[in-house]
N, C-alpha and C positions, 0 to 999 in steps of 0.2 A: 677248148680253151688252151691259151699260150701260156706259161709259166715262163720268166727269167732272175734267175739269181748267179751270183757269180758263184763257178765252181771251188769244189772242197777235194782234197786228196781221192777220197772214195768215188770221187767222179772217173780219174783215168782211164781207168779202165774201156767204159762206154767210148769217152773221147776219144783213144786211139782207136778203137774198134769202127768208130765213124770215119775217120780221117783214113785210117787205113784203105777204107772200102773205097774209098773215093780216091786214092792216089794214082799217079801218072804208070804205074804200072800194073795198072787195074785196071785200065780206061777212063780214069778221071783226069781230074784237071791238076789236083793238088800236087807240090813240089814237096820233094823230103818223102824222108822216112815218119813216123809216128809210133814207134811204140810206146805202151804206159809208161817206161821209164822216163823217154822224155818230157811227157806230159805231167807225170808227176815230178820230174826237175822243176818245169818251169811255175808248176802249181808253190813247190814249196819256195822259189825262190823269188815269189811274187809279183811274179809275171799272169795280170790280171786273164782269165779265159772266162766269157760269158756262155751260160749253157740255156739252152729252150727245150721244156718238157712237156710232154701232152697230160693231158687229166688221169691217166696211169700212169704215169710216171717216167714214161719212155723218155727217152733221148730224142728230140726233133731238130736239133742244131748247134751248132758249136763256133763260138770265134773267139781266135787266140787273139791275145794283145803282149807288146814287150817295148820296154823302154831302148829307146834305141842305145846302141853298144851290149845288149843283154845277147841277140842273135848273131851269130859270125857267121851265118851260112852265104855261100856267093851272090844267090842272089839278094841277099836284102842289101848286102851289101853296094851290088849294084845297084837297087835302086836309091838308097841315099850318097852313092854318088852323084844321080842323076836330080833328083829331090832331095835334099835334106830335110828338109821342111824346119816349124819355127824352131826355135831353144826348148819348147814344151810339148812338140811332136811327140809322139808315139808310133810305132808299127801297129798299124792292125793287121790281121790274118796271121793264118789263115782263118777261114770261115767255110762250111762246110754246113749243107742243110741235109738231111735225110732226104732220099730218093720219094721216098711216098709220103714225104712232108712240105716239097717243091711247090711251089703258089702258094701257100695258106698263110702268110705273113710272116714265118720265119724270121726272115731277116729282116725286115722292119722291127720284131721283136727285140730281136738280138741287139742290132743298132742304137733303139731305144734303149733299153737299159744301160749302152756302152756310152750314150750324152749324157745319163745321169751319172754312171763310173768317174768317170772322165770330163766334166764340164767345163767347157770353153779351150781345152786342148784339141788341137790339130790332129787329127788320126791321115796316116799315108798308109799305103798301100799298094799292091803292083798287084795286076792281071795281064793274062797271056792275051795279046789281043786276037785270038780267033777263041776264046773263049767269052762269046757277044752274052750269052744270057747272065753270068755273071757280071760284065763291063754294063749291060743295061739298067741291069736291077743297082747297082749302084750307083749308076748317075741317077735315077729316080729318087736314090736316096736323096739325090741335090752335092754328091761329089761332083768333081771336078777335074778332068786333064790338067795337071801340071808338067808330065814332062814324059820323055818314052828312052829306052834301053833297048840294047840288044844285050840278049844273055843265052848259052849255049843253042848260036841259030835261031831264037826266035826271038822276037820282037815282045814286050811288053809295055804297059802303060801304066804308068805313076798317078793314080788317084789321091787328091784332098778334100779333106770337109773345112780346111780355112779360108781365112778369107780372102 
């Protein structure tokens, strides 16, 4: 069974520890650094992050959220130059699923509790686009290509859930 609630300070911890593992100089996908300080910045500074736990307790998934202007990193930046999306947009991601949590509805979980977080706002997003099984599972979400960037050599792709 799936668990999602939104994360508490005492979560950091795990969160960076997930994100970590999964970063682009790890062999993942993810952009940025992650440690718990930053995760606990953006926890206390209400910068909403949905968490998915199994029937122990673990950790099975993680997606940060931040009202735009909260992130200066380049790329998000580029992608709202490229997408701003509406006046009540938000950035989603990242999102990060555990490796032996991969299929079992993770991110649908996660997703769902971020249309209840969040109802009727616009979530954007950017994926590398040779990163296909992330870009898939989100359009199954029912996102949508709005727009693409180039950002250090590589190509990415500006996802929405509006309309």
């Amino acid at each position: 069974m799936i668990t999602t609630r939104l994360a508490t300070s005492s979560d950091a911890e795990a969160i960076s520890g997930l994100l970590e593992a999964n970063s682009g100089d790890r062999g993942g996908m993810l952009l940025g650094q992650w440690p718990r300080e930053v995760i606990a910045t953006r926890n206390s500074s209400g910068q909403s992050i949905v968490i998915a736990t199994g029937e122990k307790g673990q950790l099975l998934g993680a997606l940060l959220t931040s009202e735009k202007g909260f992130d200066d990193a380049p790329p998000v930046r580029a992608m709202l130059k490229a997408w701003p999306g509406g006046s009540d947009a938000y950035v989603y991601g990242p999102v990060c699923v555990s490796q032996d949590a991969r299929g079992l509805g993770v991110l649908d979980a996660l997703y769902a509790k971020l249309q209840v977080t969040f109802p009727g706002r616009e979530a954007i997003l950017f994926i590398r686009e040779d990163n296909l099984r992330s870009l898939n599972a989100h359009l199954r979400l029912g996102m949508r290509e709005v727009a693409r960037y180039e950002f250090a050599d590589k190509v990415f792709i500006v996802l929405s859930n509006g309309a």
